[in-house]
C-alpha positions in Angstrom: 0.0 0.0 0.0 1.3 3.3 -0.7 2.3 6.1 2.0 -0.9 7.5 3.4 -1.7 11.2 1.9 -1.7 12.4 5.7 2.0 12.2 5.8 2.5 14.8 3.0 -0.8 17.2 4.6 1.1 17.3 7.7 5.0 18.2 6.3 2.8 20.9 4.2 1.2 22.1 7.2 -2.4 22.1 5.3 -4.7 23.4 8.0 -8.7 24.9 7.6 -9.7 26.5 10.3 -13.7 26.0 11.4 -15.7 27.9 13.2 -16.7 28.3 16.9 -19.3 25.2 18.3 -22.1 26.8 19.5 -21.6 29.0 22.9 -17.9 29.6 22.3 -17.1 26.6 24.4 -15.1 24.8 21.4 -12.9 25.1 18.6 -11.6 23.1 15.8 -9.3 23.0 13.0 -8.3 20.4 10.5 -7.0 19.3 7.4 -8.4 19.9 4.5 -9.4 16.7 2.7 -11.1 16.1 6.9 -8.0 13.3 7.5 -7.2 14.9 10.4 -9.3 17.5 12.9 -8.2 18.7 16.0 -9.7 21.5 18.6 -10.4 22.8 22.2 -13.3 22.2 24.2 -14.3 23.8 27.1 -14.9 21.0 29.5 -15.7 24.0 32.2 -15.4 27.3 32.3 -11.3 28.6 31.8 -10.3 25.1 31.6 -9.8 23.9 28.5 -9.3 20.3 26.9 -7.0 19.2 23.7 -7.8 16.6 21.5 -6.9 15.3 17.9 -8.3 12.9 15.4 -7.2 10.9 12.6 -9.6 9.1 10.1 -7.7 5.8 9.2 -6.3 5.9 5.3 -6.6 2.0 5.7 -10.9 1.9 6.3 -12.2 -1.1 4.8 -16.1 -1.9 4.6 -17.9 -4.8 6.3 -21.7 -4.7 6.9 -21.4 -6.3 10.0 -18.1 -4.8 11.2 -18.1 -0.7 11.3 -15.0 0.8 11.6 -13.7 1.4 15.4 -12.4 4.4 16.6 -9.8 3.9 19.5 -9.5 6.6 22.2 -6.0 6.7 23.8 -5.5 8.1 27.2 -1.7 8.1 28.6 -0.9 8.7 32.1 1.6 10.3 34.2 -0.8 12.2 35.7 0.3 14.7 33.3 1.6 13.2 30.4 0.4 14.0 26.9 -1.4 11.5 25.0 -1.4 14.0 21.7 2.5 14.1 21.8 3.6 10.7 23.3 0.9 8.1 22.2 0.7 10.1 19.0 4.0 10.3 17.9 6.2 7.8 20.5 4.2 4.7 20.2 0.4 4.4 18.0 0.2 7.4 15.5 1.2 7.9 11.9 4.3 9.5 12.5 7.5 9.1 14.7 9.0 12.1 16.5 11.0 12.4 13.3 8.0 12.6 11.4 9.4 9.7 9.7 5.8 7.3 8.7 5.3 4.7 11.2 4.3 1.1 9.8 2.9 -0.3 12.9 0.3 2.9 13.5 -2.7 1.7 14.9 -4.4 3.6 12.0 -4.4 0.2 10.5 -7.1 -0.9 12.7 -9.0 1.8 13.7 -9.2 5.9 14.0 -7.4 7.3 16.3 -8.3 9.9 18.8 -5.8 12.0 21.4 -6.4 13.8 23.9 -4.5 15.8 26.4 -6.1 15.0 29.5 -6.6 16.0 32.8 -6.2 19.6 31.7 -2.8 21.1 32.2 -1.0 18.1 30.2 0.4 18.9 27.1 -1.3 21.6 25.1 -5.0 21.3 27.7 -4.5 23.8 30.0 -6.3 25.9 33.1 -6.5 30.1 33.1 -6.8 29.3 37.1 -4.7 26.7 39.1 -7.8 25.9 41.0 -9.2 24.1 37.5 -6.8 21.3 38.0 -8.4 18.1 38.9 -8.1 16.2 41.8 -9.2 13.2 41.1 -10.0 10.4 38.9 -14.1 11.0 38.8 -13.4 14.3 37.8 -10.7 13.6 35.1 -13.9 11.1 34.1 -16.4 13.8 34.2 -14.2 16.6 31.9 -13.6 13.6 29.4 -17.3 12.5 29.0 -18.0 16.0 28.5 -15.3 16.6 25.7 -17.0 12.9 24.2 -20.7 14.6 24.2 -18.7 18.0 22.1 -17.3 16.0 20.1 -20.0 13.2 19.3 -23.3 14.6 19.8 -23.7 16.4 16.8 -21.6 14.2 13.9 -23.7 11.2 12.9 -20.8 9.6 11.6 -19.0 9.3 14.6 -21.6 7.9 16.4 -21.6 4.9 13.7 -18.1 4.0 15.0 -17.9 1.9 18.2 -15.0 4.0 21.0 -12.7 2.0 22.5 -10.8 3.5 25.0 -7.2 2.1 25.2 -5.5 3.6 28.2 -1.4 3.2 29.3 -0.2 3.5 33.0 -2.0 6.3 35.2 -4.6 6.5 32.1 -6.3 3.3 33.1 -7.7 4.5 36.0 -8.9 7.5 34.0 -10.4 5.1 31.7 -12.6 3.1 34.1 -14.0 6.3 35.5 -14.6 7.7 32.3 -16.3 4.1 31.6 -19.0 4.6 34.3 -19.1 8.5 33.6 -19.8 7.7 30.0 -22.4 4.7 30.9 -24.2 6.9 32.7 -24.5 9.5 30.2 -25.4 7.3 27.3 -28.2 5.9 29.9 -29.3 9.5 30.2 -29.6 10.7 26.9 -27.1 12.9 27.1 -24.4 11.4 25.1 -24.7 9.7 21.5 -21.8 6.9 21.1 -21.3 3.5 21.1 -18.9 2.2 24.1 -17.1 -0.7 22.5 -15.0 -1.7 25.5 -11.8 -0.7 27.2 -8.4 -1.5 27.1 -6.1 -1.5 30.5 -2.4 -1.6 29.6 0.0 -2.0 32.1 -2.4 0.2 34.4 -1.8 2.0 37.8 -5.2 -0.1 38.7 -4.1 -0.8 41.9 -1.6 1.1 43.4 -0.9 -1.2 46.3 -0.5 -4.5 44.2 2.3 -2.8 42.3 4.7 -1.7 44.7 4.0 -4.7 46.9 5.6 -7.0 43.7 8.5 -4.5 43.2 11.1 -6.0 45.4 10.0 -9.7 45.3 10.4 -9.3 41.4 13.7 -7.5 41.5 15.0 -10.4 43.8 13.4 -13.2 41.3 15.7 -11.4 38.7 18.7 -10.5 41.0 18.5 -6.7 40.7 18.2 -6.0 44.4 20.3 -6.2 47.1 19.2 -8.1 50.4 19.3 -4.6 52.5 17.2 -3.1 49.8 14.5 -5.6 49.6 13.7 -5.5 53.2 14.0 -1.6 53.7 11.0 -2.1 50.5 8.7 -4.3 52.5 9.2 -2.1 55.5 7.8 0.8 53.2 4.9 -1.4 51.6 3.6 -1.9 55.0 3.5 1.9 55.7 1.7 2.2 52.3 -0.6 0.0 52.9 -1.2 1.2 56.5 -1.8 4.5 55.0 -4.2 3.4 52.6 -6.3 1.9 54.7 -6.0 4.8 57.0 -7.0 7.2 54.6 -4.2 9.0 54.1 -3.6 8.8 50.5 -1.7 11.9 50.1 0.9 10.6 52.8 0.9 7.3 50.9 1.9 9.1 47.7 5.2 10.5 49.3 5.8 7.3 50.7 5.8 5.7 47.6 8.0 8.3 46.5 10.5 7.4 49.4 10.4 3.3 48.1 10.9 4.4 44.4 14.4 6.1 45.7 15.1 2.8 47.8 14.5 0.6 44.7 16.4 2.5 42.5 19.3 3.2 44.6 19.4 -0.5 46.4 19.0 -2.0 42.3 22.1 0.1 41.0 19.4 2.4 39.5 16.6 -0.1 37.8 14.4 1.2 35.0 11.5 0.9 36.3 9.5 1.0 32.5 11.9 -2.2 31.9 13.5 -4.2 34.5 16.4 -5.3 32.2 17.5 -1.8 31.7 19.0 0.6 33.9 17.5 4.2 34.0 18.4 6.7 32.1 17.9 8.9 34.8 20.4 7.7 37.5 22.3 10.6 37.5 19.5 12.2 39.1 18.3 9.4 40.9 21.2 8.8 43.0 22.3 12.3 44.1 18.2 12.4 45.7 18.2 12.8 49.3 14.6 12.9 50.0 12.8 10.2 47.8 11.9 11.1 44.0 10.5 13.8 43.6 6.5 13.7 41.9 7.9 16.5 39.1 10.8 13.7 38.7 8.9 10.4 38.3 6.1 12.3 35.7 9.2 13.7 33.6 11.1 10.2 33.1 8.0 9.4 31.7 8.9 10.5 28.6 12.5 10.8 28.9 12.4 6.8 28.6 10.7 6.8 25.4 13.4 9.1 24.2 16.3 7.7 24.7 14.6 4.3 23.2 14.2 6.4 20.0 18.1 7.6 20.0 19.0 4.5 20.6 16.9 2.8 17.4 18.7 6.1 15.2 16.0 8.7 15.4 16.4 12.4 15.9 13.5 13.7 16.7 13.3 15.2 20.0 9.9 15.8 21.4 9.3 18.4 23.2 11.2 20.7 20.7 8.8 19.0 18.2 5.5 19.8 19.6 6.4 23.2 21.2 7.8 24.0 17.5 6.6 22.6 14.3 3.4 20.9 15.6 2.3 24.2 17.1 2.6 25.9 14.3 1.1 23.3 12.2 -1.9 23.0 14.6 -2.3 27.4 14.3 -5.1 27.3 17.2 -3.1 26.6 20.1 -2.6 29.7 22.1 1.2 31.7 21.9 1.3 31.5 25.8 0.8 27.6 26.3 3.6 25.4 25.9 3.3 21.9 25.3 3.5 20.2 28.6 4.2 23.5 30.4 1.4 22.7 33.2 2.2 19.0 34.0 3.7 19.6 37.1 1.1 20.5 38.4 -1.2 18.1 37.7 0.8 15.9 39.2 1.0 18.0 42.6 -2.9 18.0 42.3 -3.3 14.1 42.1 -1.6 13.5 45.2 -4.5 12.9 47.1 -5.9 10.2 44.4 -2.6 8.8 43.3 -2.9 5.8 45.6 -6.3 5.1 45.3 -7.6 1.4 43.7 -10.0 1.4 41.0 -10.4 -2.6 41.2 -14.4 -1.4 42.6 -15.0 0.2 39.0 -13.4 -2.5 36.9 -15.7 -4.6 38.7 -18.4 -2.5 38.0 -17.9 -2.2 34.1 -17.5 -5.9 34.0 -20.9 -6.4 35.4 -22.1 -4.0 33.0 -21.0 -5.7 30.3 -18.8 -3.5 29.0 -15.6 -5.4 27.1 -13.3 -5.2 29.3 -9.2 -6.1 28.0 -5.9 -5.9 30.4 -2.7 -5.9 28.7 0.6 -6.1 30.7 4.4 -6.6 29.4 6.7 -8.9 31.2 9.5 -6.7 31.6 7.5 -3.5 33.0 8.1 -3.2 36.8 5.6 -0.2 37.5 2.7 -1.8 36.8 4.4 -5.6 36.8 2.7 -8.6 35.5 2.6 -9.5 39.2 0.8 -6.9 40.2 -1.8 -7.2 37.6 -2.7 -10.5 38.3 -2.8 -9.7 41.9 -5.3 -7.2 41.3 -7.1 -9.1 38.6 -7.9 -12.0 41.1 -9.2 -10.0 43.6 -12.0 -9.4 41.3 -15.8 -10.0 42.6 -16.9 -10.4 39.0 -18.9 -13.7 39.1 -16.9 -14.9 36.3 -13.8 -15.0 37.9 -13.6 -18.2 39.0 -14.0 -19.8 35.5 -11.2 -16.9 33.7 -9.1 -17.6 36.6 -9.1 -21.7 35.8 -9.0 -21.4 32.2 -5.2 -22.0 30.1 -3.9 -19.7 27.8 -3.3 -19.5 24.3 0.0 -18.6 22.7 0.1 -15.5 20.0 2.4 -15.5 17.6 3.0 -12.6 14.8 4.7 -11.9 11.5 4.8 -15.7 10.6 6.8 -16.8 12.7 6.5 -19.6 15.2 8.3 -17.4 18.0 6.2 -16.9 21.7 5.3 -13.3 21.3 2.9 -13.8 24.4 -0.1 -15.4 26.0 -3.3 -14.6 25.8 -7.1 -16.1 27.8 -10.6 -14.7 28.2 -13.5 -15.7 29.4 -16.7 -14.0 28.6 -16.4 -10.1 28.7 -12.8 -10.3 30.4 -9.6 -10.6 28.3 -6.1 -10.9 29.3 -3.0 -10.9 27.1 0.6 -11.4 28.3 3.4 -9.9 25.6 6.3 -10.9 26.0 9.4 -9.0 26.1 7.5 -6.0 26.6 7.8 -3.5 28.8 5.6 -0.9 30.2 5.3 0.6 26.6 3.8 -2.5 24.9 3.7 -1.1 21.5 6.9 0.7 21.2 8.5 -2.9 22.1 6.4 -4.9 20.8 4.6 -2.6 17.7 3.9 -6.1 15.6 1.2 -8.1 18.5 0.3 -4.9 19.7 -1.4 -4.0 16.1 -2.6 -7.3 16.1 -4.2 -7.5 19.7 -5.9 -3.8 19.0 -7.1 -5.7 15.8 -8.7 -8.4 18.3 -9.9 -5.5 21.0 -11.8 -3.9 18.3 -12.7 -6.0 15.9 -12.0 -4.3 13.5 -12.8 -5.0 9.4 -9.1 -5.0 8.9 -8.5 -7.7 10.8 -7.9 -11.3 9.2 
């Protein structure tokens, strides 16, 4: 197939600009064959939501299958789904603007959005717009969906999935039950398709309670290390179930310092690797700092792209040529320029399980898909299972009992993972994956989206 025509609109910069939505409260801009749009929308007043779209180049008709439309939600809190999703692991082009084969285009539509406000180019006029927790990153994002849905037909024809990475999953079940409840009411016009959980801050808890038993497994921690670990888990979990979720957030902090500095400075987006941050890691006195941990974020993905030859560098990227390609972002925002703070503002929720919701969507019927790489120690295998089987889903039992089945991809007969489901529930296990599942493994990521979606394209 030849190089989709959105790679030459873009390096032309080919932008239309539309008119206000109704109110004031959005505005939108696109290319001009309608490939791509992209706009603003008030989710409240002075606090103001990104988001772009691409239509896929790669549609194909089946009367029984519409074309899907995946929704991807990154975490952090604070990170930017319109700059890293987009152009770091799923979109059409690489930070080098260089086309990307494995784009998830393939399979479905794609739509980004900078969310809570404050990340990337979303942003607040007051600091007391930030929000504080996941409900409310749930309720700004359903009302972004009803903006964006409402009034185009042809959207509504399209099933949303919402895939979600890290710290996104959690917005993504709470935008589930926020969005369920909307469609219930009338008030929004879409077709939930299911949701997509990969390696997810689900369970805060489960996570750093496998962090040190895992490192040991793999010899990466040293015996004082793994027990000053434990000794913080229990604080952790004491504090949870105290209430004191904004204490438990700095004590997490404290036990990400201890695993780094007891591991020889462990990545934790790859157990394998050492961070590339360790010359900040180890010179820390007081634990990581939040504005720290959201930052290597990205900085991870980065140095993955330098070290497979690109040169594109990201935030020069999307502060530079993107914003002047996109024309409606305003001259005082900066791309990322508010995440900080919308980390500081999550303290108080960081902690917090969403294993309650998950349930909740499951009994609902909603499609519900967790996806977790076996080298990601953040959001470890281990801890996803933990969390998985604490599940009150009636069906739980049965998933729980059932074997898997190996996936394979690129026609070959090499393990690229595992894969089980039962009913509405689906797990899949990728192998030699980290906590970025597509960037390492772009060729079974396509074809499990394929799977999630079921999307025409898929064979």
């Amino acid at each position: 197939m030849s190089k989709p025509h959105f790679v030459s609109l873009l390096l032309i910069t080919a932008v239309c600009v539309l008119p206000h939505f109704h109110g004031g409260l959005a505005i939108a801009a696109g290319t001009q064959d309608g490939s791509e749009k992209w706009g603003y929308v008030q989710v409240r007043p002075r606090a103001h939501m990104f988001w772009w779209y691409y239509k896929s180049p790669y549609r194909t008709h089946h009367p029984n299958k519409p074309w899907p439309i995946v929704l991807w939600l990154q975490g952090g809190p604070g990170s930017s789904g319109v700059g890293i999703g987009n152009f770091q692991e799923i979109g059409p082009l690489d930070t080098s603007l260089k086309h990307r084969n494995s784009t998830w285009l393939r399979k479905a539509d794609l739509l980004f959005v900078d969310n809570p406000v404050g990340s990337g180019y979303s942003f607040v006029e007051d600091k007391e717009l930030f929000v504080k927790t996941d409900e409310e990153a749930g309720r700004d994002l359903t009302t972004l969906l009803i903006k964006l849905f409402n009034k185009n037909k042809s959207l509504q024809k399209s099933p949303l999935y919402i895939v979600a990475e890290s710290y996104g999953g959690k917005y993504a079940v709470t935008l589930g039950l926020s969005a369920l409840k909307a469609i219930k009411a009338g008030k929004l016009k879409l077709i939930l398709g299911g949701i997509a959980l990969g390696d997810t801050w689900i369970s805060p808890v489960d996570f750093v309670d496998s962090w040190a038993p895992l490192l040991r497994d793999v010899s990466r921690i040293n015996n004082s290390g793994y027990k000053k670990s434990k000794s913080l888990v229990e604080t952790i979990k004491k504090q949870i179930a105290n209430g004191q979720l904004k204490e438990a957030t700095k004590t997490w902090s404290d036990l990400e310092h201890v695993i780094m500095s007891s591991s020889n400075d462990v990545d934790f987006y790859n157990f394998l690797l050492d961070s590339v941050e360790n010359n900040v890691s180890t010179t820390a006195t007081a634990g990581l700092s939040r504005k720290m941990a959201t930052n290597k974020y990205s900085r991870y993905l980065d140095s993955l792209r330098v070290s497979a030859g690109g040169d594109g560098d990201l935030d020069t990227l999307m502060n530079g040529f993107i914003k002047k390609k996109l024309k409606i972002i305003p001259k005082n925002v900066k791309w990322g320029g508010q995440a900080d703070p919308v980390f500081e503002y999550f303290e108080g929720d960081f902690m917090r399980p969403r294993i309650k919701e998950v349930d909740e969507l499951l009994k609902a019927g909603v499609n519900i898909t967790v996806y977790s790489g076996q080298l990601d120690l953040i959001c470890s295998n281990k801890g996803t299972e933990a969390w998985v089987e604490k599940l009150k889903w009636d069906g739980l039992k049965k998933f729980l009992s059932l074997d898997r089945t190996p996936l394979y991809c690129g026609g070959d007969k090499i393990t690229k993972g595992f894969t089980k489901s039962y009913k509405n529930l689906y797990f899949y296990w990728i192998l030699k994956a980290g906590h970025f599942v597509p960037l390492d493994q772009p060729c079974v990521a396509l074809d499990m989206v394929g799977r999630i979606t079921r999307s025409p394209a898929t064979t």
